[in-house]
N, C-alpha and C positions, 0 to 999 in steps of 0.2 A: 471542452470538458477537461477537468482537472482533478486524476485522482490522489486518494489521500495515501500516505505511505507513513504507518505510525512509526514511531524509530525512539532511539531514546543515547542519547552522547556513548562513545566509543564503543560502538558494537559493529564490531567487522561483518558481521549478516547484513546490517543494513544500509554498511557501502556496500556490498558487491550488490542489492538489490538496489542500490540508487544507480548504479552501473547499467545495472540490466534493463530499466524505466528510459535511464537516457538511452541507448543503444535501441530500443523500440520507438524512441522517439515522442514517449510519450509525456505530457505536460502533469505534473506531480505538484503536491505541498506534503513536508516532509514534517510531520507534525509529534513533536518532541514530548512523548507519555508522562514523565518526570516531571512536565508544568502543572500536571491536573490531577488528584487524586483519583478521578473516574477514572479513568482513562489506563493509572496504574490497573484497578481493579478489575477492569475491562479487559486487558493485555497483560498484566504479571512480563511474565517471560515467554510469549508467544510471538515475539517481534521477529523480522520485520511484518508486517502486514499491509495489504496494500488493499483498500477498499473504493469501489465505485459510488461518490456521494449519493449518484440518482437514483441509483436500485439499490442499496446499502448491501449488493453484493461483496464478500471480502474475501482474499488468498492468504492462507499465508504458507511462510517460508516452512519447505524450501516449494521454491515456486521457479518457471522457465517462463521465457518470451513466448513461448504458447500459451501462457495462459494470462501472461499479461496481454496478449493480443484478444484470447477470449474476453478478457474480463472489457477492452475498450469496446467490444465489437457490443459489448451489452451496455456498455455505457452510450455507444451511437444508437442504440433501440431505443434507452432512454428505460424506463419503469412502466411495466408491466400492467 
């Protein structure tokens, strides 16, 4: 499982939450807002975000390794 971590070039929230992804160990794509108009409009300035693809459950900042660990533990249940 590989969750999505929307981010957008030089925003210090979304190293420290690529920090905290690694440090949980978890396997991420770090998918840059700024390529896609949606995606602007979807997220503005509520980055980082970090969404599970299967259950299109999402966190966002500010967010802790608890909840990245919740959010993987429903990504191992898989969608509901």
């Amino acid at each position: 499982m590989t969750l999505h971590l929307y981010t957008r070039p030089d925003c210090g929230l979304c190293v420290e939450a690529e920090a905290l992804l690694h440090a949980a160990g978890c396997g991420f794509e770090a998918i840059n807002i700024e390529r896609d108009l949606e995606l602007i409009r979807r997220f503005g300035h509520c980055i980082p975000v970090v969404e599970n693809p299967q259950s299109g459950e999402m966190i966002q900042w500010p967010f802790d390794a608890g909840a990245i660990t919740s959010l993987m533990s429903q990504a191992a249940k898989g969608p509901n």
